[in-house]
C-alpha positions in Angstrom: -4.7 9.1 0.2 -7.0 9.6 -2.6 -5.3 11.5 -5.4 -4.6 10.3 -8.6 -1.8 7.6 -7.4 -3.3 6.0 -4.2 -1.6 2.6 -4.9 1.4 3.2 -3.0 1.6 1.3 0.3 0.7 4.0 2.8 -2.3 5.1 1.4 -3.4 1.2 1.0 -3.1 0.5 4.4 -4.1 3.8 5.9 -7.6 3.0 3.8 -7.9 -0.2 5.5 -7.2 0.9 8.7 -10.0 3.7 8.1 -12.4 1.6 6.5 -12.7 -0.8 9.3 -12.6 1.8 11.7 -15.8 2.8 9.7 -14.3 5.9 9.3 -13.3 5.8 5.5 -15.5 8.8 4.6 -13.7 11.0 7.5 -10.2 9.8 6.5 -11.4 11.3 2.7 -12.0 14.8 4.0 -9.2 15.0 6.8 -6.0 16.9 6.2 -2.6 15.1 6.1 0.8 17.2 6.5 4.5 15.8 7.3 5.8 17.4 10.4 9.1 17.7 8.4 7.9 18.1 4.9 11.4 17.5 3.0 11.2 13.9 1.2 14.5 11.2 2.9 14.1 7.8 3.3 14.1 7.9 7.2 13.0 10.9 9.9 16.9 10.4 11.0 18.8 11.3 7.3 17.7 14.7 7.8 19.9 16.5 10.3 19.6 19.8 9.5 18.2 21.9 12.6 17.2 25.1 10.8 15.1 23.0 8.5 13.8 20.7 11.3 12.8 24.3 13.3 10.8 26.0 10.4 9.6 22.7 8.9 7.9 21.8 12.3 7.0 25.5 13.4 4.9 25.9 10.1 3.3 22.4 11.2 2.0 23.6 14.6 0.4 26.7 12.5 -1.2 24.6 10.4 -2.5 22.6 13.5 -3.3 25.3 15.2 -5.1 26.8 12.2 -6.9 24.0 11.8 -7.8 23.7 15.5 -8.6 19.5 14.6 -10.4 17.8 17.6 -8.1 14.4 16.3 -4.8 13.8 15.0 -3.7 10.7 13.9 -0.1 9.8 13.2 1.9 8.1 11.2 4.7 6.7 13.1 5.7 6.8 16.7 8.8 9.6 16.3 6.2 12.4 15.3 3.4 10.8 17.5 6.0 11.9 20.4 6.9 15.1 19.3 3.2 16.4 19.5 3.4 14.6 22.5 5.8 17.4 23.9 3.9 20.1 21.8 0.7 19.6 23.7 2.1 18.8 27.0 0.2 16.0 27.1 1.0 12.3 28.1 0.5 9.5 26.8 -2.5 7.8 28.2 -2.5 3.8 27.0 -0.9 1.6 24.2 -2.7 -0.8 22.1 -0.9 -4.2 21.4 -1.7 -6.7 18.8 0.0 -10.0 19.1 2.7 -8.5 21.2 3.1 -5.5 19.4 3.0 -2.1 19.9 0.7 -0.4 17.4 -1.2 2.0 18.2 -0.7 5.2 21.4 -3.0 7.4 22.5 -2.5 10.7 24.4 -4.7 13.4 25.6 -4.7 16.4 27.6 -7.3 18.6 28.6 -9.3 19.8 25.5 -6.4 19.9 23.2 -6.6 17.4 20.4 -6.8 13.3 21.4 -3.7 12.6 19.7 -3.1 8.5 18.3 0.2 7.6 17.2 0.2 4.5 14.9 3.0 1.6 13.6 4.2 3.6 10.6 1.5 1.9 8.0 4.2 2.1 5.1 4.9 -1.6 5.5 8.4 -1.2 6.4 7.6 -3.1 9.4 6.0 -6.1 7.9 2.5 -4.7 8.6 0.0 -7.9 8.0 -3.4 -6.8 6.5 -4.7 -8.6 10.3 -2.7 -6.1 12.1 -4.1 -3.2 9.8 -7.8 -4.3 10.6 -6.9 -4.7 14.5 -5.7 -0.9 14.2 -9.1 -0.2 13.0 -11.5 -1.7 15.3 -9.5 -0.2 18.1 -9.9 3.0 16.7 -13.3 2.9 16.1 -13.6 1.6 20.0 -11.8 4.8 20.6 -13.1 7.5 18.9 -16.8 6.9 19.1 -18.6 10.5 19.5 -15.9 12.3 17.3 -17.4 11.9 14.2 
């Protein structure tokens, strides 16, 4: 989110969400990885299973490397996959004018996993909604800093 080209929508809107969150230093020294790391438009135009497998099984290394105490998604679709991976549920949903933005699962001590709206903008993502998405998550992950 902070390379030399952070002024494509994602990163925009992932900076807001972090900076009211007050979390904008954190969201400069986190890691971010694609589950499947080949570029498409949409998670479903790839189809290919073998790359799925070993795009997602080098993921959960990394992850499990990394041993993070919070993950943060982009997108509900991957949000559910590390859903199964941790065999963890999902705990509560956070609306915003009717709207489905952000989900939250936990187990045990594995990581506190929160699934946002994909931030791209795809989805008609008002900069209101993008500050909502922040104040809850600051709500919710006081004393993981």
């Amino acid at each position: 989110y902070f390379s030399h080209k952070t002024d494509y929508p994602l990163a925009r809107n992932m900076k807001i969400i972090f900076r009211e969150a007050g979390l904008i230093n954190t969201l400069k020294e986190s890691v971010k990885i694609n589950l499947i790391f080949f570029r498409s438009q949409k998670a479903d135009d790839i189809q290919n299973q073998e790359i799925i497998k070993t795009c997602t099984e080098k993921s959960f290394e990394i992850i499990n490397h990394l041993k993070p105490k919070v993950i943060v998604t982009e997108g509900f679709k991957t949000f559910e996959v590390l859903l199964r991976q941790f065999k963890s549920k999902e705990s509560k949903a956070h609306e915003f004018k009717n709207r489905r933005t952000i989900r939250i699962g936990f187990a045990g001590d594995e990581p506190r996993l929160f699934g946002l709206i994909h931030p791209s903008g795809g989805h008609g993502i008002s900069k209101d909604l993008l500050q909502n998405m922040g104040g809850f998550l600051k709500e919710q992950l006081k004393g993981f800093r």
